[in-house]
Structures are given as C-alpha cells and as structure tokens.
N, C-alpha and C positions, 0 to 999 in steps of 0.2 A: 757416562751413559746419557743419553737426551731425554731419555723421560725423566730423571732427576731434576735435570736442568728448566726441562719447561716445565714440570711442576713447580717448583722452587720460584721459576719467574710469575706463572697465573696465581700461584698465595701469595707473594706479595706484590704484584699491579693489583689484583683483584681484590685482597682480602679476604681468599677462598682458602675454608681449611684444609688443611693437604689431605684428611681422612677423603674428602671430597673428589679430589683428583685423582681418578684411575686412569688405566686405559681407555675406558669404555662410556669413561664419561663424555656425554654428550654436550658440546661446548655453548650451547642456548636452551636446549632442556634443561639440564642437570646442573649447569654451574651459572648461568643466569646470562651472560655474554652479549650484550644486544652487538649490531651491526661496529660502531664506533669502537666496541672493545675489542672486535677479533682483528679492527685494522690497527689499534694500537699494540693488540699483542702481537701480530704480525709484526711488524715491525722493531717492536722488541727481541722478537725471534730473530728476524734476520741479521738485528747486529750481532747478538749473540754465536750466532752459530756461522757467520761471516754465508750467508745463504741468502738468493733470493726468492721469495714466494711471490709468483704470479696471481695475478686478480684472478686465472683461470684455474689455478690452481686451489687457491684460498676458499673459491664458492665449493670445491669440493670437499673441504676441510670442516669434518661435522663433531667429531670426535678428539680429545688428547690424543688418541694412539693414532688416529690420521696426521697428526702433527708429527709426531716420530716419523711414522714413515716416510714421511715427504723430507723430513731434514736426515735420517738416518745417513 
C-alpha cells in the first residue's frame, strides 16, 4: 500500500514519528517540511515508486494523502 511506504520513507528522511504521519497531515504545518524537504522527499518518492512528480504537480502536493493520490 503507498501510504505505508511514504510513511515509512518521511520517518526515516525526516525523523518524523509515524504516530505523526496520517493522511491528513499537512506536510509544512503538521510535520514541519520546509521547501528543500518536500524536493528531497519527492524525489525519494519517485525512485521509490518508479513515478515522476511534476514541479506542477508537487506545488499542489499539501498533505500525505495528496501524496497517495498522485502516486496511487
């Protein structure tokens, strides 16, 4: 399942405890993420999941569960 997985990757790049990582968490609110982190998660993501995320895609990428959806 992909949210396993991109949890699994944001606790350990981040050092974010997983109770932290829902769906709903808000990926600069709630898990702290500046600019540099969501391009290095991205990109973790993408080799992960053999997927590309667009820059236009990415800026609309606010949430964990926006992340599922877009790699689902």
């Amino acid at each position: 399942m992909a949210y396993e997985k991109i949890k699994q990757i944001i606790c350990e790049e981040f050092e974010i405890d997983e109770m932290d990582v829902t769906l709903d968490a808000d990926l600069q609110e709630d898990l702290g993420l500046d600019e540099l982190d969501l391009a290095d998660l991205c990109m973790s993501l993408e080799d992960a999941f053999e997927k590309e995320i667009s820059d236009e895609d990415l800026e609309k990428i606010k949430t964990v569960g926006d992340f599922v959806n877009h790699l689902e």
